[in-house]
C-alpha positions as CSV (number, residue, x, y, z in Angstrom):
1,X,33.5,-44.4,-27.7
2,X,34.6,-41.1,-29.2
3,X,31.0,-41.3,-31.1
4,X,29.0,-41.8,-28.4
5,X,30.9,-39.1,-26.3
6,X,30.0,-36.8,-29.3
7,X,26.3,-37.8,-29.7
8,X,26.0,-37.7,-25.7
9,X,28.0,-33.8,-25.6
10,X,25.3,-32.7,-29.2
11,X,22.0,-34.0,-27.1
12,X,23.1,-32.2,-24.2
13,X,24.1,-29.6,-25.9
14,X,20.6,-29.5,-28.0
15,X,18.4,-29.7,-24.3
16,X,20.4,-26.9,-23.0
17,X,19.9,-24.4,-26.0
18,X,15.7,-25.2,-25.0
19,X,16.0,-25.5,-21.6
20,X,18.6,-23.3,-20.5
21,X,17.4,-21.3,-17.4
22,X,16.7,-17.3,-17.8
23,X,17.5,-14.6,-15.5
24,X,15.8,-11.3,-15.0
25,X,17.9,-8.4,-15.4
26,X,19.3,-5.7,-13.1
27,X,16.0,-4.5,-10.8
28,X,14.1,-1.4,-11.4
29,X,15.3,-0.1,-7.7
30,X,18.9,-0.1,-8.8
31,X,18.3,0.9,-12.2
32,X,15.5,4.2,-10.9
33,X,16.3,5.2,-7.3
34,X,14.5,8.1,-7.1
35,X,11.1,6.2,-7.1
36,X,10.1,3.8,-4.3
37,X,9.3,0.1,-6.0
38,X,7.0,-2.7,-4.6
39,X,8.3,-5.9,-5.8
40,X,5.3,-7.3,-7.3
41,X,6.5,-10.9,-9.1
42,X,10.2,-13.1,-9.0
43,X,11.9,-15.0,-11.8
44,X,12.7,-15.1,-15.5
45,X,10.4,-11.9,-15.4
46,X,10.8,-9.8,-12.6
47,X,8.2,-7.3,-11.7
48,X,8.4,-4.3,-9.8
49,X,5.8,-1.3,-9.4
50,X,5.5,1.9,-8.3
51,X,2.4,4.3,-7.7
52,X,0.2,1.5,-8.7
53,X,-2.3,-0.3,-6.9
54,X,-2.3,-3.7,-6.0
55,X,-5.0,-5.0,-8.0
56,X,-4.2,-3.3,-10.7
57,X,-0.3,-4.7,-10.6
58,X,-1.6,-8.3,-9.8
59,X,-3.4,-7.8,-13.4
60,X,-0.4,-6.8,-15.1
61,X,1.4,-9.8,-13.0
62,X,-1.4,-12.0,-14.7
63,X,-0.7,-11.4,-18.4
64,X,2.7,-11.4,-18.3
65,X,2.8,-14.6,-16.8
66,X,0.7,-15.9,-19.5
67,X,2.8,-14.1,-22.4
68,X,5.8,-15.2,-20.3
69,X,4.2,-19.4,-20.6
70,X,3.6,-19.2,-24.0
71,X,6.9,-17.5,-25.0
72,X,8.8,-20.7,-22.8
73,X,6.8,-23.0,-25.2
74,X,7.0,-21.7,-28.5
75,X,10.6,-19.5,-28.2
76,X,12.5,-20.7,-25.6
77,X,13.5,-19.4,-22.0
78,X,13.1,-15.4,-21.4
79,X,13.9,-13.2,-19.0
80,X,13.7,-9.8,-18.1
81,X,13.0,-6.9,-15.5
82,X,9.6,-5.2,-16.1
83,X,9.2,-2.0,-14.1
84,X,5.5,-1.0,-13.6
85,X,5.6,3.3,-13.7
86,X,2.3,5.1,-12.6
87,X,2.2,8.9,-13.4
88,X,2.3,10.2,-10.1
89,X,4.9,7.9,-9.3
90,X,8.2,9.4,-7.8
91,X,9.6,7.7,-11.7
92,X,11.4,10.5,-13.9
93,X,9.7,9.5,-17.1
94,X,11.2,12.6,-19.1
95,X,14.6,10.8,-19.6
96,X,12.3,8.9,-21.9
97,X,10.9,11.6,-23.9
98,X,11.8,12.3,-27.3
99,X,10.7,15.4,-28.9
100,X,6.7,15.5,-28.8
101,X,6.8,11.8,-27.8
102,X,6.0,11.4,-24.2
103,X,7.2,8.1,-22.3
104,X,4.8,5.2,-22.9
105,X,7.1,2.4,-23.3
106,X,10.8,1.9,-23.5
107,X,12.8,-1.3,-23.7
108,X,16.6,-2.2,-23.6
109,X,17.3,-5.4,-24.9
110,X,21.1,-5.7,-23.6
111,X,19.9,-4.7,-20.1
112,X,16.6,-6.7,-20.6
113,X,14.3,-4.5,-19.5
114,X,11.2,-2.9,-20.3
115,X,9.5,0.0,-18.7
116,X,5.6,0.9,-19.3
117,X,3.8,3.8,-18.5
118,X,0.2,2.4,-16.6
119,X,-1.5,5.5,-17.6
120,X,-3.7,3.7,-20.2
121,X,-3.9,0.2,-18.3
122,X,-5.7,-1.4,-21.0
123,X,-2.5,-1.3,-23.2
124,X,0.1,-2.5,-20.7
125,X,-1.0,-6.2,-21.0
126,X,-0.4,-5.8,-25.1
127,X,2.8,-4.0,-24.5
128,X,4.1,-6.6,-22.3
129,X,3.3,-9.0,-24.8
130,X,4.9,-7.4,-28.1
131,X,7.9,-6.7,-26.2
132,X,8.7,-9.5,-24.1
133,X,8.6,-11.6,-27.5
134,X,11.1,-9.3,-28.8
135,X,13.2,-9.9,-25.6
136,X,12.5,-14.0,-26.5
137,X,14.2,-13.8,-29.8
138,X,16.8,-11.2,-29.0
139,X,18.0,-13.9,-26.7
140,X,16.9,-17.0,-28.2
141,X,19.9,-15.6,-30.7
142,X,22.3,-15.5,-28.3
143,X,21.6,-11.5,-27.6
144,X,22.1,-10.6,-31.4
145,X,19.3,-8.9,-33.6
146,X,16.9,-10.7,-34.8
147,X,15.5,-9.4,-38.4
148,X,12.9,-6.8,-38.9
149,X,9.8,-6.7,-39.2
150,X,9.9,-10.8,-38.4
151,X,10.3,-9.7,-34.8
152,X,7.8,-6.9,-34.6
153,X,5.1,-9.5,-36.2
154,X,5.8,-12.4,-34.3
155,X,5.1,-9.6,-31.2
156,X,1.6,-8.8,-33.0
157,X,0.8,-12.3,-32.8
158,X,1.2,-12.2,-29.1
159,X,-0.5,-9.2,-28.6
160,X,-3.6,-10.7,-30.5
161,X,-3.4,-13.5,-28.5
162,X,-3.0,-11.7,-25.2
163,X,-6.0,-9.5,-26.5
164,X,-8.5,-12.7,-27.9
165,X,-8.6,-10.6,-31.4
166,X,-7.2,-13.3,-34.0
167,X,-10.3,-14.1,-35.5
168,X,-10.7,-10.3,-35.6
169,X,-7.7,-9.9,-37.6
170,X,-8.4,-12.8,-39.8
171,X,-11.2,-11.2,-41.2
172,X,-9.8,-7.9,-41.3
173,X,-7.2,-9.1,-43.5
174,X,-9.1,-11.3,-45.8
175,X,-10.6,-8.2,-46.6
176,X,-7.7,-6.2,-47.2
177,X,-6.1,-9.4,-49.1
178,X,-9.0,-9.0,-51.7
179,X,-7.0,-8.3,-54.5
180,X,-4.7,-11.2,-56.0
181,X,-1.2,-10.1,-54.1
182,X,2.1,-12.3,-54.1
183,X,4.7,-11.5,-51.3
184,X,5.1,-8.1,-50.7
185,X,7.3,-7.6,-47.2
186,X,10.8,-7.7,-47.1
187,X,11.2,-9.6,-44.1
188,X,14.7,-9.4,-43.9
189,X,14.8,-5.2,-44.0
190,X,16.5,-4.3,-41.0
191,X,17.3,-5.7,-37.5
192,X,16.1,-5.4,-34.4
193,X,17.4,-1.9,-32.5
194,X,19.0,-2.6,-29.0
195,X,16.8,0.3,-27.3
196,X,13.3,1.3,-28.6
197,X,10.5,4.0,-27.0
198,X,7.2,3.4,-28.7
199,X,3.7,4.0,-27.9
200,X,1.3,1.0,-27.3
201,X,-1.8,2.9,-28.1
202,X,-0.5,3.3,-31.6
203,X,0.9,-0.6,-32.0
204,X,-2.0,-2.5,-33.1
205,X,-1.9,-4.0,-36.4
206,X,-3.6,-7.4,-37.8
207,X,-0.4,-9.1,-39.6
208,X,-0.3,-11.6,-36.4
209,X,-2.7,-13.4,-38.1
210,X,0.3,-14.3,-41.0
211,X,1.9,-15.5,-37.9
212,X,-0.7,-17.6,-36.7
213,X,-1.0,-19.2,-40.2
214,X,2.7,-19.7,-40.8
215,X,2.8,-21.4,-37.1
216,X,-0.8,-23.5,-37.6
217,X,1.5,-24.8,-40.9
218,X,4.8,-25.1,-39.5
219,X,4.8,-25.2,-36.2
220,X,6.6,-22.9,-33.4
221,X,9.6,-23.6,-34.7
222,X,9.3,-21.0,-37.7
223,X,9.3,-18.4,-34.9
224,X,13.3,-18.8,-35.1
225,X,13.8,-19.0,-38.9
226,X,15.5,-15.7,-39.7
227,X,15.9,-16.2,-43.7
228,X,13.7,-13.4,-45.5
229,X,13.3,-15.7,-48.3
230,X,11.3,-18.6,-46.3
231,X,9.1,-16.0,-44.9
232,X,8.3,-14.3,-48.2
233,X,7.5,-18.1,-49.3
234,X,5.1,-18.2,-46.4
235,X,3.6,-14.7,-47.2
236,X,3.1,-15.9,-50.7
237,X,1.1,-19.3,-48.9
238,X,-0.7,-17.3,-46.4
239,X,-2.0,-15.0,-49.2
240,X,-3.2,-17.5,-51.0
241,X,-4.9,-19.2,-48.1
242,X,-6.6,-15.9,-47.2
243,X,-8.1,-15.6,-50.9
244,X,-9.4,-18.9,-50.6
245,X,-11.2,-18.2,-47.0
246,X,-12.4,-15.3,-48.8
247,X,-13.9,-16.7,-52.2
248,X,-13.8,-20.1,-51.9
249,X,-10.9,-20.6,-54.5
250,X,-7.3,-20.3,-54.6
251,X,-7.5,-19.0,-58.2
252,X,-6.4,-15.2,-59.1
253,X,-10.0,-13.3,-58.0
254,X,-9.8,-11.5,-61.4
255,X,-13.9,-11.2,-62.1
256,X,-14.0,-8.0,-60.4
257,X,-12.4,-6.2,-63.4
258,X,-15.3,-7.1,-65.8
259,X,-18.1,-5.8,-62.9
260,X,-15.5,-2.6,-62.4
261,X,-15.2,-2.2,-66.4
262,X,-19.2,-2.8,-66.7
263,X,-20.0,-0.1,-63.7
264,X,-17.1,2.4,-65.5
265,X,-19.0,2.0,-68.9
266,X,-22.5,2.4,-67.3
267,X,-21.0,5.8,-65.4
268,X,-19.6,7.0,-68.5
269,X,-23.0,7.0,-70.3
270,X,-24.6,8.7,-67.4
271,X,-21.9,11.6,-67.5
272,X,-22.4,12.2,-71.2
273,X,-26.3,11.8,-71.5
274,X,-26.6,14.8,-68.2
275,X,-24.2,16.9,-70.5
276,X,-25.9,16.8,-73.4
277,X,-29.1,17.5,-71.6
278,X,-27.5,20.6,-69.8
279,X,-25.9,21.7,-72.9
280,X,-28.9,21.7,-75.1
281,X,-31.1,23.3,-71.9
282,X,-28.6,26.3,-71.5
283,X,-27.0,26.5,-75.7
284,X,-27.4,29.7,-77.2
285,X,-30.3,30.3,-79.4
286,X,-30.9,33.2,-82.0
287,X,-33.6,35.5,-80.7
288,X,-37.1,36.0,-82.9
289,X,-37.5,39.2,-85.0
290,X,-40.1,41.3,-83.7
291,X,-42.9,42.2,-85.7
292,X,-43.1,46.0,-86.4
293,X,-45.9,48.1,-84.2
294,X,-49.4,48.0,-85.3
295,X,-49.9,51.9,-86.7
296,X,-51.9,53.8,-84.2
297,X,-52.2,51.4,-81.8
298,X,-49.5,53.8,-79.8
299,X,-50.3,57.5,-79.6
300,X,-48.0,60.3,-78.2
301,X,-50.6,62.1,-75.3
């Protein structure tokens, strides 16, 4: 009896930790009086805008919904307020500047929220995708840090998605993986910081694609796994994978170094055989003695 009442208490237990419900956070009216917001979507996510237009903030409403779909799937229940700022908006972005950094983006992941800048629309969609996964695994750990950079690429691999750009990436990076290169990230380096202003325009990178790989091999799962270790395992494997997309082998690409030693050889030559030339063109040579004046061939007038 006892057993069953266990096993009963550890599935429930197990279908509340993936299923548990998720509630926004505290709404961007409270939070920003001095600006009047429209109340754009309900939920996990809550939206809100202000000095925006309605097309444009049914857009925005759009992508995050997708993000917000995939996140439910592959991390687990999110929520979170998102508050929509235009420029001319009655917002006080300055209380998000620091130093030369204007506002663009800020997120608190205590208070679950995250405020964008619409300035540059085309970057709002990524930005809500980046951060709203680091919302998903802030909470999916109980609102503790999860490690960095994990968390930072696991939001690249959203943003690619969210932008169509993986098979971009994949190629970028089996170009940059060209040279034979075991793990090299410390996954495990820091945590995630509770509050974070950053700039979207300067967030794009192609590591999502290790993402992609590592879930394509291990499933969404792995999004959770927080041990450095594993992760530089599946750097190691993704690596490897990339080399043999690349070259058509998972051997070390080492035939390079004979064409690089051949072309270094060949230039080496060249260098020598153009200074020789210069140097016997410009060397010194011993001027002629001049044969003494024919008599009377010159006459004083």
């Amino acid at each position: 009896m006892f057993l069953v009442v266990g096993m009963a208490a550890l599935l429930v237990g197990g279908l509340g930790f993936h299923g548990a419900s998720a509630t926004a956070g505290t709404s961007c009216s409270v939070r920003f009086p001095e600006a009047e917001w429209l109340a754009v979507s309900e939920g996990p996510v809550s939206i809100e805008a202000t000095g925006i237009a309605p097309g444009l903030a049914d857009r925005f409403t759009r992508e995050a919904a997708l993000v917000e779909g995939w996140i439910n799937e592959e991390i687990g229940p999110v929520g979170l307020t998102l508050c929509l700022a235009a420029n001319d908006s009655g917002f006080d972005g300055t209380r998000y500047v620091s130093g030369s950094q204007r506002f663009h983006a800020h997120m608190e992941m205590d208070e679950q929220l995250l405020v964008i800048n619409t300035e540059r629309f085309g970057f709002v969609g990524p930005a809500i995708a980046w951060s709203m996964a680091h919302h998903a695994l802030w909470q999916a750990g109980g609102s503790t840090p999860h490690p960095e950079p994990i968390s930072s690429v696991v939001g690249q691999w959203y943003r690619a998605r969210i932008l169509d750009r993986l098979d971009l990436y994949h190629r970028d990076v089996m170009v940059e993986n060209f040279f034979d290169t075991d793990s090299v990230i410390d996954w495990t380096e820091t945590d995630q910081a509770p509050m974070l202003d950053w700039d979207p325009e300067r967030n794009f990178q192609a590591i999502g694609d290790f993402i992609d790989f590592a879930v394509s091999e291990y499933g969404t799962g792995v999004l959770l796994e927080r041990d450095g270790e594993r992760w530089s395992v599946i750097e190691a494997e993704w690596r490897v994978a990339l080399r043999a997309d690349l070259t058509g082998r998972t051997t070390p690409t080492t035939d390079w170094r004979v064409g690089v030693a051949i072309v270094a050889v060949v230039l080496v030559i060249a260098v020598v055989a153009i200074g020789l030339g210069v140097w016997s063109k410009h060397r010194r040579r011993d001027r002629p003695d001049t044969a003494p004046a024919i008599p009377g061939f010159f006459s004083d007038s």
